[in-house]
C-alpha positions in Angstrom: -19.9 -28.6 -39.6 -16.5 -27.5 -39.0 -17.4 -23.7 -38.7 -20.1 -25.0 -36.3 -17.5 -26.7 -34.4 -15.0 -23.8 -34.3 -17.9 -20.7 -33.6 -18.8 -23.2 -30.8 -15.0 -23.2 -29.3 -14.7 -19.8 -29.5 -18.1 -19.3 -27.9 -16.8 -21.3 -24.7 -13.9 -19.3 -24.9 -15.6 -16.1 -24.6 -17.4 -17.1 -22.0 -14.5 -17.8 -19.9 -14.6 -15.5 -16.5 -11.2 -12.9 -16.8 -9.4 -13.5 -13.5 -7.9 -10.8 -11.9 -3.8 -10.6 -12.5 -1.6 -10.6 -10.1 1.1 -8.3 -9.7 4.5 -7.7 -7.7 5.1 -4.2 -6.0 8.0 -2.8 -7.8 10.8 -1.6 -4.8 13.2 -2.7 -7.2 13.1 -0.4 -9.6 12.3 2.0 -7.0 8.7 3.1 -8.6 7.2 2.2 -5.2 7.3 4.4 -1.8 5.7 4.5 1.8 6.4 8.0 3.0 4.8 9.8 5.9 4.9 13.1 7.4 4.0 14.4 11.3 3.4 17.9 12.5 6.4 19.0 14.6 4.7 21.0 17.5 2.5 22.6 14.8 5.4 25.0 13.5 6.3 22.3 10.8 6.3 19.3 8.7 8.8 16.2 9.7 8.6 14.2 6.5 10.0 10.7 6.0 9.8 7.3 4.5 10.7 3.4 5.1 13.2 2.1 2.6 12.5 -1.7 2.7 9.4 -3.0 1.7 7.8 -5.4 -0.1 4.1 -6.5 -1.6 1.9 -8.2 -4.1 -1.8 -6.9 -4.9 -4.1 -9.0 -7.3 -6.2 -6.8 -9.9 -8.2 -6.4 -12.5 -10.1 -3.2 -13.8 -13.4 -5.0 -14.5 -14.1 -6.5 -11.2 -12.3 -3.6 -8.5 -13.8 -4.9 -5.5 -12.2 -8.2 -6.3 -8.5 -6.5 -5.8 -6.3 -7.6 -3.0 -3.1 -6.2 -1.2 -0.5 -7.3 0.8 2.5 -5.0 2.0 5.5 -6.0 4.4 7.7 -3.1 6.0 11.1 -3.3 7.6 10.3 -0.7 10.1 14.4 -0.5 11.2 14.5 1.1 7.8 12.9 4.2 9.1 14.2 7.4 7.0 13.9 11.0 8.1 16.9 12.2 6.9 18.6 12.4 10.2 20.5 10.0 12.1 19.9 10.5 15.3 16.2 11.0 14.8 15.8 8.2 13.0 17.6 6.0 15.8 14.8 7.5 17.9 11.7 6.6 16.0 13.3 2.9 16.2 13.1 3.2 19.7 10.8 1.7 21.9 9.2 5.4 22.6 7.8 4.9 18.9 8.5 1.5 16.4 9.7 -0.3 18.7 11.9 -2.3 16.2 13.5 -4.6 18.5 10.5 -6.0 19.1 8.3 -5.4 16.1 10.4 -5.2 13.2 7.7 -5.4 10.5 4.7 -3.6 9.7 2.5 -5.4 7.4 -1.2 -4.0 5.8 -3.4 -7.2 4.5 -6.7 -5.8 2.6 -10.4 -6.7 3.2 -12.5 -5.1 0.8 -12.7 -2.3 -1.8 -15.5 0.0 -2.1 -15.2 2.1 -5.6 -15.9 5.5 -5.0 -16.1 7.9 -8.5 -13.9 7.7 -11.3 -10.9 5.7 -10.5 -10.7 6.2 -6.8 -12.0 4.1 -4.3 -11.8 3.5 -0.4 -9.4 0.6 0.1 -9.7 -1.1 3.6 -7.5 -3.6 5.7 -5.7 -4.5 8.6 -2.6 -2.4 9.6 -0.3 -4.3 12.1 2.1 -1.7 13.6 4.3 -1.9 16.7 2.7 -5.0 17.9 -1.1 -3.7 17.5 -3.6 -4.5 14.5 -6.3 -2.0 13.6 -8.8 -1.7 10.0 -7.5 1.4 8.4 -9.4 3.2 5.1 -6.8 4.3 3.0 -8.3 7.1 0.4 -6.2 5.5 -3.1 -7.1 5.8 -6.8 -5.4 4.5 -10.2 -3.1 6.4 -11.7 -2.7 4.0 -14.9 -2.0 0.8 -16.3 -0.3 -0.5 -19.3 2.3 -1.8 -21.2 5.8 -1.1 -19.8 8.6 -0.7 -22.9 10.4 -3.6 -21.3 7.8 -6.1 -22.6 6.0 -6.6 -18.9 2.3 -4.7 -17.8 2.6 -2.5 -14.8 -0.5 -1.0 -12.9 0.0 2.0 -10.6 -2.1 3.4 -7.4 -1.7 6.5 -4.8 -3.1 6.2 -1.7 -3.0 7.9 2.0 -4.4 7.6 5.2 -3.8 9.0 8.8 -3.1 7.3 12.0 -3.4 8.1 15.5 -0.2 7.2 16.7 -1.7 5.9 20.2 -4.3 3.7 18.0 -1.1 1.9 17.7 0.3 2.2 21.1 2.7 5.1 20.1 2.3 7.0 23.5 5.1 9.4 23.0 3.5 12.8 23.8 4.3 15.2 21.2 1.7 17.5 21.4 -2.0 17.9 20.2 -0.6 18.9 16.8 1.5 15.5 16.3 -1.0 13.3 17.6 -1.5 11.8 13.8 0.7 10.7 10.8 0.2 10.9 7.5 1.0 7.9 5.6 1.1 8.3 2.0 1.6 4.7 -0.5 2.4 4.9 -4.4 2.2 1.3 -5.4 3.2 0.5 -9.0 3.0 -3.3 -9.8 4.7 -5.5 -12.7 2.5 -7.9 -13.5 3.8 -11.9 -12.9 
């Protein structure tokens, strides 16, 4: 009777559904970044980054399409490695920071693609104006960290028409876009 008892429990353990962990985007340990890069008049690339951001995602390997994502961004902290520059994309002629001071990115759905990419889409809210992006991501890995936690890591990038987001600085046909490019690695709670 008792091994009756105790293959039961274990049965109605098994059949338990896994939920999905949830996980903090790591800015502390600086293993995360949101970097982009913009044609300058077609003779170069203008690369960059934001140094404040913040983020949670839910996840879990069986059930992708369940996985959520939610990143903040303190656009003042616009880096592109040159003062003056940098004081210029705050501006209102691009982030307009004084009146928008954060970007955020909230997901919608997944769609798995092959392998361990997949097509993540969401709403972008940049300088005041919210659009769906795609962003093209994949997993890079998952595991144990040697600090005792779990971390899970992504890459991801996408490009944006600047107007799309009411960006109407003309910088010529070859900087009408950015390229915005996410590496997300996540300590699980």
């Amino acid at each position: 009777m008792k091994k009756l008892l105790l293959a039961a429990s274990l049965a109605g353990l098994m059949a338990v559904p896994v939920q999905a962990a949830d996980y903090t985007i790591d800015t502390q340990g600086a293993h995360a970044f949101v970097q982009f890069k913009i044609s300058h008049l077609g003779y170069s690339w203008l690369y960059g980054r934001f140094n404040t951001f913040s983020g949670d995602f839910s996840y879990d390997a069986d059930k992708l399409k369940d996985a959520k994502i939610q990143l903040t961004i303190d656009t003042s902290s616009v880096d592109s490695n040159h003062a003056e520059r940098d004081k210029h994309l705050r501006s209102g002629d691009f982030l307009n920071v004084s009146k928008h001071p954060k970007a955020t990115f909230v997901s919608t759905r997944i769609e798995p693609k092959s392998g361990d990419k997949f097509d993540l889409y969401g709403n972008l809210t940049l300088n005041g104006v919210t659009k769906e992006v795609v962003i093209a991501a994949e997993k890079l890995g998952e595991g144990k960290d040697p600090w005792g936690g779990y971390r899970a890591g992504f890459a991801g990038t996408t490009t944006l028409t600047l107007k799309d987001f009411a960006i109407n600085t003309d910088l010529g046909p070859a900087s009408a876009t950015v390229q915005l490019d996410l590496s997300v690695e996540g300590i699980r709670k």
